[in-house]
C-alpha positions as CSV (number, residue, x, y, z in Angstrom):
1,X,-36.4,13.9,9.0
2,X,-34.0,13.5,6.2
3,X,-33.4,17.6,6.4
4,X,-32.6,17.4,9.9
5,X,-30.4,14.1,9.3
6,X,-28.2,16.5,6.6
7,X,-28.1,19.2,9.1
8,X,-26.9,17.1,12.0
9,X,-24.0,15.2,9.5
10,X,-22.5,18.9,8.3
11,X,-22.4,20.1,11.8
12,X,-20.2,17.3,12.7
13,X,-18.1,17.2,9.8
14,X,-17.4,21.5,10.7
15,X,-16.2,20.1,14.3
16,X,-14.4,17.9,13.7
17,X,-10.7,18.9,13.6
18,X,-8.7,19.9,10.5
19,X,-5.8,17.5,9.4
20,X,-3.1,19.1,8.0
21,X,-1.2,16.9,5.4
22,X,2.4,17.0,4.9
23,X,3.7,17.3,0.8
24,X,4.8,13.4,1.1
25,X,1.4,12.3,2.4
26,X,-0.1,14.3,-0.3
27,X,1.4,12.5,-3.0
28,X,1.3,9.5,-1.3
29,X,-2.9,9.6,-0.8
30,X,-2.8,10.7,-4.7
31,X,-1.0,7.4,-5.2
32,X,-3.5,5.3,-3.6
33,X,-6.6,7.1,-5.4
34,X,-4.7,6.1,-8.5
35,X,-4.4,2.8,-7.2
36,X,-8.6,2.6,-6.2
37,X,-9.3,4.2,-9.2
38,X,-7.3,1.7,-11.8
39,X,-9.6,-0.9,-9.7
40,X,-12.3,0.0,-10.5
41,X,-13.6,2.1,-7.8
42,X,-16.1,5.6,-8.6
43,X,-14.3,9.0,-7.1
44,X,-16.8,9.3,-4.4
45,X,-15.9,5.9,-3.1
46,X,-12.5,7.0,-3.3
47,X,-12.7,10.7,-1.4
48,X,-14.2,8.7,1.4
49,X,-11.4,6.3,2.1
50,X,-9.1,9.3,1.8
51,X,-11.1,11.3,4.1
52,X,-10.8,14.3,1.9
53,X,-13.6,16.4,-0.1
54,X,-13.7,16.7,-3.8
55,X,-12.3,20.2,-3.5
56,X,-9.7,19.3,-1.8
57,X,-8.6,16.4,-4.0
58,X,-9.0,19.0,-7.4
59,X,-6.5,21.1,-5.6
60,X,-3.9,18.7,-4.5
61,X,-4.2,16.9,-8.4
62,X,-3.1,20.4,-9.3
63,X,-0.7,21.1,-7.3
64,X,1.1,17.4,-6.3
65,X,-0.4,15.7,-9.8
66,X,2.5,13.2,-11.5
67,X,4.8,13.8,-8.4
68,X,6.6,11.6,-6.8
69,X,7.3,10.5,-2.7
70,X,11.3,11.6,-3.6
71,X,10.1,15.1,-5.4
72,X,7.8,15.5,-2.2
73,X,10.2,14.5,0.4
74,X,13.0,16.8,-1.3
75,X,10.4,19.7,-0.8
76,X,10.1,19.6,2.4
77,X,13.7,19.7,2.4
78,X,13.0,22.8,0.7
79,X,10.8,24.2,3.5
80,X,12.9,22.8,6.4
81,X,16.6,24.6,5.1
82,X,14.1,27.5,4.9
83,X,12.8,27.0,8.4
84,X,16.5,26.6,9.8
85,X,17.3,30.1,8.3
86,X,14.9,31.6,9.7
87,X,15.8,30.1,13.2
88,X,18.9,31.6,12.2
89,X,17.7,35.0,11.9
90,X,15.8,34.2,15.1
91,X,19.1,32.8,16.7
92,X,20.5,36.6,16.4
93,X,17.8,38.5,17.4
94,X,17.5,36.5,20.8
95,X,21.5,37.0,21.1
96,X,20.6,40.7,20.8
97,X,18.0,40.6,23.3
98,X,20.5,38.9,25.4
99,X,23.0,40.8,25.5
100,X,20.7,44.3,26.5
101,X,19.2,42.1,29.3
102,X,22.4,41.3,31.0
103,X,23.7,45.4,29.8
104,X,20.1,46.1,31.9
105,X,20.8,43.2,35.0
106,X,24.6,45.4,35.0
107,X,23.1,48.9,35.1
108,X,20.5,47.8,37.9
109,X,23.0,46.1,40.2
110,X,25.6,49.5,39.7
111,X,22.6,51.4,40.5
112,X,21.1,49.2,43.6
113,X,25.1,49.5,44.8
114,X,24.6,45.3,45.0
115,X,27.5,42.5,43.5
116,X,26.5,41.1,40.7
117,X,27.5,37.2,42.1
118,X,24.3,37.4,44.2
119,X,21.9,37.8,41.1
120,X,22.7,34.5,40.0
121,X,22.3,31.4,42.0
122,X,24.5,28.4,42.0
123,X,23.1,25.0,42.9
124,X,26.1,23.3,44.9
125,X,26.2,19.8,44.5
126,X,26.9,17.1,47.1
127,X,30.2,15.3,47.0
128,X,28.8,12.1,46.8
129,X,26.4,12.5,44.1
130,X,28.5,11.1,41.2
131,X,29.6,8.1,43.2
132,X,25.3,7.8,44.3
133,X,24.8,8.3,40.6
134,X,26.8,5.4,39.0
135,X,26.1,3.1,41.6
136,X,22.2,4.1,41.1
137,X,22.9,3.6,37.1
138,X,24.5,-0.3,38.1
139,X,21.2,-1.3,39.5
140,X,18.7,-0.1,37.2
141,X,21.1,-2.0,34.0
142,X,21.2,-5.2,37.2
143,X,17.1,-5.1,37.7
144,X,15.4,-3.1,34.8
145,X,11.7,-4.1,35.7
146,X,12.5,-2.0,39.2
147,X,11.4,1.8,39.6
148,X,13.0,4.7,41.5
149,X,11.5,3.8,44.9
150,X,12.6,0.0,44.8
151,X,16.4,1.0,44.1
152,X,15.9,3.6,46.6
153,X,15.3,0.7,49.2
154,X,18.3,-0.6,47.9
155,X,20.6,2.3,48.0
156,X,19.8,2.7,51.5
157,X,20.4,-0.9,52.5
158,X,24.3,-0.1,51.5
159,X,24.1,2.9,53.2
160,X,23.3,5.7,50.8
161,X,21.7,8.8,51.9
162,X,19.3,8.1,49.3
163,X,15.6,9.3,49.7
164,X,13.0,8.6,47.9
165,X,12.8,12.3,46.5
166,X,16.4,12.4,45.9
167,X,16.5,9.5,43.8
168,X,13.8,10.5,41.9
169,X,14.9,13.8,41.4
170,X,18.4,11.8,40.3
171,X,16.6,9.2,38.0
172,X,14.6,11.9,36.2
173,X,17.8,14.3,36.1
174,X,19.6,10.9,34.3
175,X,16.5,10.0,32.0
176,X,15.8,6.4,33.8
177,X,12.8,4.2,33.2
178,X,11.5,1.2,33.3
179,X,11.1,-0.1,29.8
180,X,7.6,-1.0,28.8
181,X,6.7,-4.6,28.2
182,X,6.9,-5.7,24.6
183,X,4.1,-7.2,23.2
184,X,4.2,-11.0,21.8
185,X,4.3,-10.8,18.1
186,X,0.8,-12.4,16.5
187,X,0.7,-14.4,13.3
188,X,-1.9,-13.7,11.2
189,X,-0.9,-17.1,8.8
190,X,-2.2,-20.7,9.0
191,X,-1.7,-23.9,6.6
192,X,-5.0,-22.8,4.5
193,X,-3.3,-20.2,2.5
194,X,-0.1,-22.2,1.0
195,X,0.6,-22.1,-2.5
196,X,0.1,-26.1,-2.9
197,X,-3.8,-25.3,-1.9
198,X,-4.7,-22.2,-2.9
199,X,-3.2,-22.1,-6.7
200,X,-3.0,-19.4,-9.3
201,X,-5.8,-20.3,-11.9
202,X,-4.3,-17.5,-14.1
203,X,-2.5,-14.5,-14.9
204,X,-2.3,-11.9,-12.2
205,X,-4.2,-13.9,-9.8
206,X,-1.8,-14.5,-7.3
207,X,1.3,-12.8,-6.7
208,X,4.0,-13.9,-4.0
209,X,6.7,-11.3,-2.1
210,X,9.6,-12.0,0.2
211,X,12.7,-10.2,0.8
212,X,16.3,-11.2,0.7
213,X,19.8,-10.0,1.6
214,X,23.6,-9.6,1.3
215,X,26.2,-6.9,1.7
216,X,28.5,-4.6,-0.2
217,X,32.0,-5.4,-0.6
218,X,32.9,-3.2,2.0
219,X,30.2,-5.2,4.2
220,X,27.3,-2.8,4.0
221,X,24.1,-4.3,4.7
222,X,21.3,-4.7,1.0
223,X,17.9,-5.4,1.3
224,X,16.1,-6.6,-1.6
225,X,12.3,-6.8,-2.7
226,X,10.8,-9.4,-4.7
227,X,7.4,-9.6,-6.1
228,X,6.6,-12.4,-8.5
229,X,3.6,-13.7,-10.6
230,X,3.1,-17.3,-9.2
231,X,1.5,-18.2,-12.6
232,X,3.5,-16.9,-15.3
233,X,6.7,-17.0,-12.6
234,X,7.5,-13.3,-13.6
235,X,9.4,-11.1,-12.0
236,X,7.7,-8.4,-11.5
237,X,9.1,-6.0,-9.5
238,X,13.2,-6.7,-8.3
239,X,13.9,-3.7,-5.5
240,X,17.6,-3.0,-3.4
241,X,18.0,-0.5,-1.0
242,X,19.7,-0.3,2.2
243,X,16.4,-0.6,4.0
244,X,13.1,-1.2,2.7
245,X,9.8,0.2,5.0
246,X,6.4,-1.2,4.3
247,X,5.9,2.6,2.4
248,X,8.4,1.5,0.0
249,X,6.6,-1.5,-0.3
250,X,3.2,0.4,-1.0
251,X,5.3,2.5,-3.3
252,X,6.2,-0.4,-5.3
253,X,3.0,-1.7,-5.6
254,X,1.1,1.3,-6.4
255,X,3.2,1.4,-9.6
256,X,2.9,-2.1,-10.1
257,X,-0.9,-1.7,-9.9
258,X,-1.2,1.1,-11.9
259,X,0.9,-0.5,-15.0
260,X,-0.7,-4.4,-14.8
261,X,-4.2,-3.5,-13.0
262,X,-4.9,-5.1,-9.4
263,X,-4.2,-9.1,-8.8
264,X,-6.5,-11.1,-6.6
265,X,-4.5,-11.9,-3.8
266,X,-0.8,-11.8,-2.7
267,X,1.1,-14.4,-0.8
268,X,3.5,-13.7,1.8
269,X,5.1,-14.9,5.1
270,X,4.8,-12.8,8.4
271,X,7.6,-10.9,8.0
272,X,7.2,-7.0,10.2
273,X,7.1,-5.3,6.6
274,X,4.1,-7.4,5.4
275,X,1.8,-7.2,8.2
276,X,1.9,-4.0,9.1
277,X,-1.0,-1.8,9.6
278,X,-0.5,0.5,6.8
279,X,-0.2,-2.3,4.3
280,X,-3.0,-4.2,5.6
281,X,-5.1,-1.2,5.5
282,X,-4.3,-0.3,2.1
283,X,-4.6,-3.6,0.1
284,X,-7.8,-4.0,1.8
285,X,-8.9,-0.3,0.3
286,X,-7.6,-1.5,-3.7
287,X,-9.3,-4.6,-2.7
288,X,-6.9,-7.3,-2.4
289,X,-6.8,-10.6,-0.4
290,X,-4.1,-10.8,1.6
291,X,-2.5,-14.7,1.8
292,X,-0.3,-15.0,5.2
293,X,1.7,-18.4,5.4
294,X,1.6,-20.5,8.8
295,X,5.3,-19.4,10.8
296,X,8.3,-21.2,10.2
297,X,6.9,-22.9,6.8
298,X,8.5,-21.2,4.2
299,X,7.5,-24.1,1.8
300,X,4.1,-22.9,2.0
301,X,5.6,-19.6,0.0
302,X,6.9,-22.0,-2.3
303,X,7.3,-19.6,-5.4
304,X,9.0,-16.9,-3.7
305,X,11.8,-19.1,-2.2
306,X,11.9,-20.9,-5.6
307,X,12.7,-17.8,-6.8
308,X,15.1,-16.1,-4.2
309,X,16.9,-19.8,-4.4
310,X,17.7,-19.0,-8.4
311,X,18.7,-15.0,-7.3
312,X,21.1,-16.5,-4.9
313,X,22.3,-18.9,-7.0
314,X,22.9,-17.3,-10.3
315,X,23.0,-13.4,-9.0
316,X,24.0,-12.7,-6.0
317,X,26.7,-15.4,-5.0
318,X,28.1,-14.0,-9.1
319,X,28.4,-10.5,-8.4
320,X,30.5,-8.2,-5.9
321,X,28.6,-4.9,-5.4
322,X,30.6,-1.7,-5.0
323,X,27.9,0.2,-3.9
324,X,24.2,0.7,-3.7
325,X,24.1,2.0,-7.6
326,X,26.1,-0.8,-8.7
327,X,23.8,-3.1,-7.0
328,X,20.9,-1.1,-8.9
329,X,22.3,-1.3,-12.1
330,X,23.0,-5.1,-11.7
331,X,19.8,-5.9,-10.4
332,X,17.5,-4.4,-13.5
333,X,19.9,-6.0,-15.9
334,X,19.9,-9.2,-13.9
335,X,15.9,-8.7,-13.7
336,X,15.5,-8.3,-17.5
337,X,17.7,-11.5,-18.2
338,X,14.9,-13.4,-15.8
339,X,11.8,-12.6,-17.5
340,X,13.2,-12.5,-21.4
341,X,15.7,-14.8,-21.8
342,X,16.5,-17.6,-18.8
343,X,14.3,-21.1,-20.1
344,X,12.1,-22.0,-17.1
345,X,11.8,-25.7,-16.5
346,X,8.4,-25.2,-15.2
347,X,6.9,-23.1,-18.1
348,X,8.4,-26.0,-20.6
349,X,11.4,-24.1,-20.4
350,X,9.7,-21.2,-21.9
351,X,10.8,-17.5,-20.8
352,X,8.5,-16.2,-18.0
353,X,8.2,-13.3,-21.0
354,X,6.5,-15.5,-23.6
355,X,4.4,-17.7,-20.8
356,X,2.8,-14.5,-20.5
357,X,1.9,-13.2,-23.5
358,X,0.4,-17.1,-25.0
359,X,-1.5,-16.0,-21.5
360,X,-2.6,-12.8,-23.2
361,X,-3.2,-14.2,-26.3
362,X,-5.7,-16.8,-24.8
363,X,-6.9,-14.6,-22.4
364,X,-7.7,-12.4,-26.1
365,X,-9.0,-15.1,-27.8
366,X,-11.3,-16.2,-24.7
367,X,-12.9,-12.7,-24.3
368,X,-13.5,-11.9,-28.2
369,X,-15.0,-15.7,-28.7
370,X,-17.2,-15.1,-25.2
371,X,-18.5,-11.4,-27.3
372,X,-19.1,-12.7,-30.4
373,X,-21.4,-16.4,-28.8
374,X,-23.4,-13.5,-26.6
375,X,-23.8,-11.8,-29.3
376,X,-25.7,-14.2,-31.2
377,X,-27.0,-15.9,-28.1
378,X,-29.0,-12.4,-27.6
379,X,-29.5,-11.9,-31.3
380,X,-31.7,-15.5,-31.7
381,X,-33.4,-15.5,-28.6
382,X,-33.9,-11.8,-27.4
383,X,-34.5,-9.6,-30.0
384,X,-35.7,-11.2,-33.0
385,X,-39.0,-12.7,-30.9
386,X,-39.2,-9.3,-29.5
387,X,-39.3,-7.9,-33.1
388,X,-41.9,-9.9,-34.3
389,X,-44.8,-8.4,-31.7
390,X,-46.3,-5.9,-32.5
391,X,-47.2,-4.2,-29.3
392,X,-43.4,-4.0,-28.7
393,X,-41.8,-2.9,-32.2
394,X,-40.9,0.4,-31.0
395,X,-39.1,-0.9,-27.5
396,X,-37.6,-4.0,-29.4
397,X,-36.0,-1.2,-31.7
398,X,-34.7,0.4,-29.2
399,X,-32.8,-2.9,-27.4
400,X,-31.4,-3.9,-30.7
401,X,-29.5,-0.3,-30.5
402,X,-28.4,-1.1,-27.3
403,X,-27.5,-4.3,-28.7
404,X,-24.7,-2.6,-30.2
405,X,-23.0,-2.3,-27.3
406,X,-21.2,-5.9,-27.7
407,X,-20.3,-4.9,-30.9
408,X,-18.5,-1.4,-29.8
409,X,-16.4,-4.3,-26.9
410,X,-15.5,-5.9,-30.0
411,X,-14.3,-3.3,-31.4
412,X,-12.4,-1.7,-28.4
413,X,-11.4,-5.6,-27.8
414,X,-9.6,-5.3,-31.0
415,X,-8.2,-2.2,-31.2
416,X,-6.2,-2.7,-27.9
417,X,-2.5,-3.6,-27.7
418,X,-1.8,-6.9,-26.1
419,X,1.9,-5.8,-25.8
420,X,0.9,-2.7,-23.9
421,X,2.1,-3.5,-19.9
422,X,-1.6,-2.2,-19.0
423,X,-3.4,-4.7,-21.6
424,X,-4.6,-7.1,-18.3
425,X,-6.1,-4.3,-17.3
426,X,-7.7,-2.6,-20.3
427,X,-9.1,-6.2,-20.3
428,X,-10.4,-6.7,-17.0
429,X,-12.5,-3.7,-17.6
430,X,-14.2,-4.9,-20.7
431,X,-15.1,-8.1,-19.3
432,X,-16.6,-6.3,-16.2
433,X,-18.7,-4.3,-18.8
434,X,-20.0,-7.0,-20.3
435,X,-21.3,-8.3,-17.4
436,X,-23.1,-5.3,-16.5
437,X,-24.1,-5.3,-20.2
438,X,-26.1,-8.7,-19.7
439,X,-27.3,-8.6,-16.5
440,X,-29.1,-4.8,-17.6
441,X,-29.9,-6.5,-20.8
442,X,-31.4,-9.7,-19.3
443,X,-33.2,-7.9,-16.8
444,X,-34.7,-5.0,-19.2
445,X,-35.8,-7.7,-21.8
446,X,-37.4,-10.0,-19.7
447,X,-39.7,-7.6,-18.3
448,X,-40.5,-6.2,-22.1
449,X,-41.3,-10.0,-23.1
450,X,-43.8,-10.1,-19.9
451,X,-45.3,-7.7,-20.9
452,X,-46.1,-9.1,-24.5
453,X,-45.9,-12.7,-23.9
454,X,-47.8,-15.2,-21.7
455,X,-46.0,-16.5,-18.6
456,X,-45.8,-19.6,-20.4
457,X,-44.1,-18.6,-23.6
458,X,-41.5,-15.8,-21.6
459,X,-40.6,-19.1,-19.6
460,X,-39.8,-21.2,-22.2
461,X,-38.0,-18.1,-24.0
462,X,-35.9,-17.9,-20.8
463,X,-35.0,-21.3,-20.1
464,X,-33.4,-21.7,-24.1
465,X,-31.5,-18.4,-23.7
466,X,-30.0,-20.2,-20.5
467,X,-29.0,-22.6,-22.1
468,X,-27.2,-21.0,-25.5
469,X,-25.4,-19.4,-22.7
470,X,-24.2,-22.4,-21.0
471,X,-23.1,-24.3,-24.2
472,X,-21.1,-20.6,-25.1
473,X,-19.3,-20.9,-21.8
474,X,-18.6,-24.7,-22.4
């Protein structure tokens, strides 16, 4: 059953038909399995949310690995300037072919003795078409919900030789339609997710993004892109362009993501950019709540206004921008000021800068102090009983070498560098190994101390583990 299962699967996957990917979307899936893999996600995981086989991945790591959307989109530049020279070349061989088809239409008509005026057919227009025409164009601007036949009824009513064929043949001829009905815009926020209710508990938990906007001096239109730690108030990421499309948004955040690891949830109001599709789609692949305010409450996105109300205040109503660079330039010095320098009232007027690393530092100290209580929690209560029976000497020996597993977290722990933009990260991970470590460790033990112990004794064993452990997380 299982062979024909495998059998039945492959078939399908060899009907199904190939998708060509374009050099931008290349480098732009490669983006995202950085993204799944920095959280934490295995390669086969990630080959099936790209949709792509392992062969395929190798080759495009070779090929597109380290490059960027801009290097990809400037090679298909490449490929189209090299298309439109060969339409060129085309462009002259068809002129060629051209010119020997009229030289053969001349030669047949000399040799038929016929004029060549009645090879070619003119269509002879009638004299009031143009008149029909802009009166027809009136009252498809006066009622655009009607279709050719309605304002066919109405040309006639003024007297129009207007049928129904001729005005179609008219409307088509003039591109007319009836526009299709746009759809109501749905919110996807409510009350529930505000920042007042559900608060950042730490570092990276929550992040917030809005946009905001103002114009050159010579009135051109900036777009900016905020995205801010609502705990530490960071800022982390401070982007201006002329437009900004939820890819640039991904972009922004894949970087983000790759340098600081993945947050739990980000906060945002309903703007187009935010709730697109794509966006959705791909925070939910990395794994990442998405927080959508109620409409018209932009107090529930309290931190990013906060913010954009001090970048208004103190950036953009100080500076004239010349241009798009300028604007670029000012924004990452203005940017670095924020975080490094600028007292916050909020963080005791503390620089967003040092609020986070006394975060790192106590997130540090937290996670080593955590290692070193499990450590001996598993040390009195798990191994040296174990040791002491004699049926299990060999298999106790054995878990006290895997016992050094906490102590090798220690050490990596320890060796890391908390400066390091990626530290949160390199954290995240160890804590998610020791996790793993004591649930394996708690499972594999227990059943070695049934073995050797009466039900009685492995219970009590069990129940003053538990509780070490909840005085070391007290």
């Amino acid at each position: 059953m299982k062979v024909f299962t495998h059998v039945s699967e492959e078939t399908e996957m060899t009907t199904k038909r190939r998708k060509r990917h374009t050099p931008e979307q290349i480098v732009r899936k490669l983006r995202d399995a950085d993204a799944m893999l920095n959280a934490g996600k295995d390669q086969a995981a990630v080959l099936q949310a790209l949709e792509v086989s392992e062969a395929t991945y190798l080759c495009w790591r070779n090929q597109y690995g380290g490059m960027k959307a801009e290097e990809a989109k400037r090679l298909k530049q490449l490929e189209d300037e090299n298309r439109r020279l060969k339409e060129l070349v085309a462009e002259k061989e068809l002129d060629i072919k051209m010119l020997k088809h009229i030289a053969e239409g001349n030669w047949a008509c000399q040799v038929t003795d016929q004029p060549r005026s009645s090879q070619r057919y003119q269509p002879q227009s009638r004299d009031d078409e143009a008149a029909l025409v802009k009166r027809m164009r009136e009252l498809a601007a006066a009622r655009p919900r009607f279709g050719y036949r309605r304002i066919a009824v109405l040309l006639r009513r003024e007297d129009w030789e207007a049928s129904n064929t001729r005005v179609l043949r008219l409307w088509r001829r003039e591109g007319l339609k009836v526009p299709q009905k746009r759809r109501k815009k749905r919110y996807l926020g409510d009350s529930s997710q505000a920042c007042h209710i559900q608060r950042a508990e730490h570092k990276d938990h929550v992040w917030c993004w809005d946009f905001v906007f103002d114009r050159t001096e010579a009135g051109s239109p900036l777009k900016w892109l905020s995205i801010v730690d609502e705990y530490t108030r960071e800022c982390l990421a401070l982007k201006v362009d002329r437009s900004i499309t939820s890819e640039d948004v991904i972009d922004s955040l894949a970087e983000l993501f790759a340098m600081r690891g993945v947050p739990g949830a980000i906060r945002s109001d309903n703007g187009p950019e935010f709730v697109a599709g794509a966006i959705r789609r791909w925070l939910k692949q990395v794994d990442v709540e998405t927080h959508y305010v109620a409409p018209g409450s932009p107090w529930e996105n309290g931190y990013a206004e906060s913010f954009h109300s001090r970048l208004r205040d103190e950036f953009l109503e100080m500076e004239m921008f010349e241009s798009l660079a300028a604007a670029r330039k000012l924004t990452t010095a203005w940017r670095k000021d924020y975080n490094d320098v600028r007292p916050h009232s909020s963080l005791g007027y503390a620089t967003p800068s040092e609020f986070a690393t006394r975060c790192r530092d106590e997130l540090y100290e937290r996670l080593k102090s955590e290692l070193e209580r499990h450590e001996r929690a598993e040390e009195r209560f798990f191994y040296v009983p174990l040791m002491e029976q004699d049926l299990t000497q060999e298999k106790a020996r054995h878990s006290v070498a895997e016992h050094h597993e906490i102590d090798e977290l220690l050490e990596e722990l320890e060796e890391t560098d908390r400066s390091s933009s990626g530290w949160l990260a390199t954290a995240k991970k160890l804590g998610e190994r020791l996790i793993h470590h004591l649930d394996e460790e708690e499972h594999e033990v227990f059943q070695l101390a049934g073995k050797a112990m009466s039900e009685a004794e492995t219970e009590s064993l069990a129940t003053e583990y538990r509780k070490a452990m909840e005085y070391s997380e007290e």
